[in-house]
C-alpha positions in Angstrom: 28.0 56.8 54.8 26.9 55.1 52.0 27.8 58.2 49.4 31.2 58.5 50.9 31.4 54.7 50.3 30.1 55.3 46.8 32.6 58.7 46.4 35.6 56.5 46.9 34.4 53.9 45.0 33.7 56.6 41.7 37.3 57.5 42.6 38.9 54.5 42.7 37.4 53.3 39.3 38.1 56.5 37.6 41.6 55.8 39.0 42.2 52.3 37.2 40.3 53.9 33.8 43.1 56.6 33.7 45.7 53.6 34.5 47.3 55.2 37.3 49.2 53.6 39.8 48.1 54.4 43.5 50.4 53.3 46.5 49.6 53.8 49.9 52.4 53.6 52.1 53.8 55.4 55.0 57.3 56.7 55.6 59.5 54.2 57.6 62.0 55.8 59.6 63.6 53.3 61.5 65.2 54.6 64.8 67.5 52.7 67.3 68.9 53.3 70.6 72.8 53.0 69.0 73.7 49.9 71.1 72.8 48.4 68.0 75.0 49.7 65.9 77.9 50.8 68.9 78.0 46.1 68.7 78.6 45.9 65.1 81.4 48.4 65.0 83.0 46.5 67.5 82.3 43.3 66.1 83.0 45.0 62.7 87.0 45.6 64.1 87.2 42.3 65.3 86.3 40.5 61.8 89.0 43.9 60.2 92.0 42.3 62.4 90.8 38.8 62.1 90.3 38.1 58.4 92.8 37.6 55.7 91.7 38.5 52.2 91.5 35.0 50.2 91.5 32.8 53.4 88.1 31.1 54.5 86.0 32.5 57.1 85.8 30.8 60.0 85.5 31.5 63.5 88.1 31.0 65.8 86.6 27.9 68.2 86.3 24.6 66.3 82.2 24.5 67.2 80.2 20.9 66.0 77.3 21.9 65.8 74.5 18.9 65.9 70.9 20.1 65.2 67.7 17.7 66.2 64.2 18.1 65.7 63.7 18.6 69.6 67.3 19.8 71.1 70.1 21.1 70.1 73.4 20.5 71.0 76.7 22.4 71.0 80.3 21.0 71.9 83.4 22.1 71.7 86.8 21.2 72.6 89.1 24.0 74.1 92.3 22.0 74.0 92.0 21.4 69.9 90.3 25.1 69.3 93.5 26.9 71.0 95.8 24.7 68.9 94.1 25.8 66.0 94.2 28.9 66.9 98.2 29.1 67.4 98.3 27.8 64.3 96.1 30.4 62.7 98.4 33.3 64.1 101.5 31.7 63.4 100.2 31.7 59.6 99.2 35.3 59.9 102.8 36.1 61.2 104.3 34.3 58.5 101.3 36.1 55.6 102.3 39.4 57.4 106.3 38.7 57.2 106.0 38.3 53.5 104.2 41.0 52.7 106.8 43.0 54.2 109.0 41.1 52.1 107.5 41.6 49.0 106.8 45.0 49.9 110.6 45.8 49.9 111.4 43.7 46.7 109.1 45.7 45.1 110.1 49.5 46.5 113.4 47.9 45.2 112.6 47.1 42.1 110.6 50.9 41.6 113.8 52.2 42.8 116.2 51.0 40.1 113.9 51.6 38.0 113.7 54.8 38.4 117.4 55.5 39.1 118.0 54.0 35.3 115.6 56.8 34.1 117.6 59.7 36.0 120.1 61.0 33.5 123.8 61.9 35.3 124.9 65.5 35.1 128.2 66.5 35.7 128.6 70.5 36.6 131.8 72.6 36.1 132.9 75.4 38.4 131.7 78.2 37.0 128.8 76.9 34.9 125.1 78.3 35.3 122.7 76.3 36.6 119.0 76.3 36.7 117.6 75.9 39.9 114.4 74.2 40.9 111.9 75.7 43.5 110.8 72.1 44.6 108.2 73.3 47.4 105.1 72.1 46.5 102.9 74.6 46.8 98.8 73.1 47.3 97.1 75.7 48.8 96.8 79.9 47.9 95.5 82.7 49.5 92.9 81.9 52.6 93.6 77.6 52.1 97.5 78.1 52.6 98.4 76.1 55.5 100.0 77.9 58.5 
């Protein structure tokens, strides 16, 4: 026992003298049942259709939260939370009405835009015209789409 003892020892020493770095550690592969993550996604879709980028985070129930040494209390008032919470959609009805808004304005404005930069032709019977194949064609051989 003792030259084992005195093996790793040797080892060890003539280890640190070569000023090698030695880490034991063993794999970690974490494995879960999927309830787990099944509760984030869903929790994950909530916060998706609840938060508005640039708004404050907050969760829907007014909660006062009063923390003591001993207890802990938690209160709440329904009546006040559901106001706020009319008030909260409301506001996202009215954020998601001018986006729609602004949405148009701007397909608008791209629009002009780009009807200023289309030059207007005028064709005589009897002239020859170019045409353009416009199909757009992605995919060749064994991709092409069916």
């Amino acid at each position: 026992m003792e030259e084992a003892i005195s093996t790793i020892n040797s080892w060890t020493h003539s280890c640190i003298d070569m000023e090698s770095i030695i880490k034991w550690q063993l794999p970690y592969h974490p494995q879960t049942s999927g309830r787990i993550e099944v509760s984030n996604k869903k929790l994950k879709r909530i916060l998706e259709k609840t938060l508005i980028y640039g708004k404050a985070c907050h969760l829907p129930v007014e909660l006062e939260h009063r923390a003591y040494w001993v207890t802990k209390f938690l209160t709440f008032d329904a009546k006040a939370a559901g106001e706020k919470r009319l008030l909260q959609l409301n506001e996202l009805d009215e954020f998601r009405n001018s986006a729609y808004e602004n949405a148009n304005l701007c397909k608008e404005k791209t629009k002009k835009w780009h009807d200023k930069k289309i030059a207007t032709r005028v064709f005589d019977p009897g002239q020859k015209v170019l045409l353009f194949n416009s199909r757009l064609k992605l995919f060749s051989g064994k991709l092409k789409s069916r």
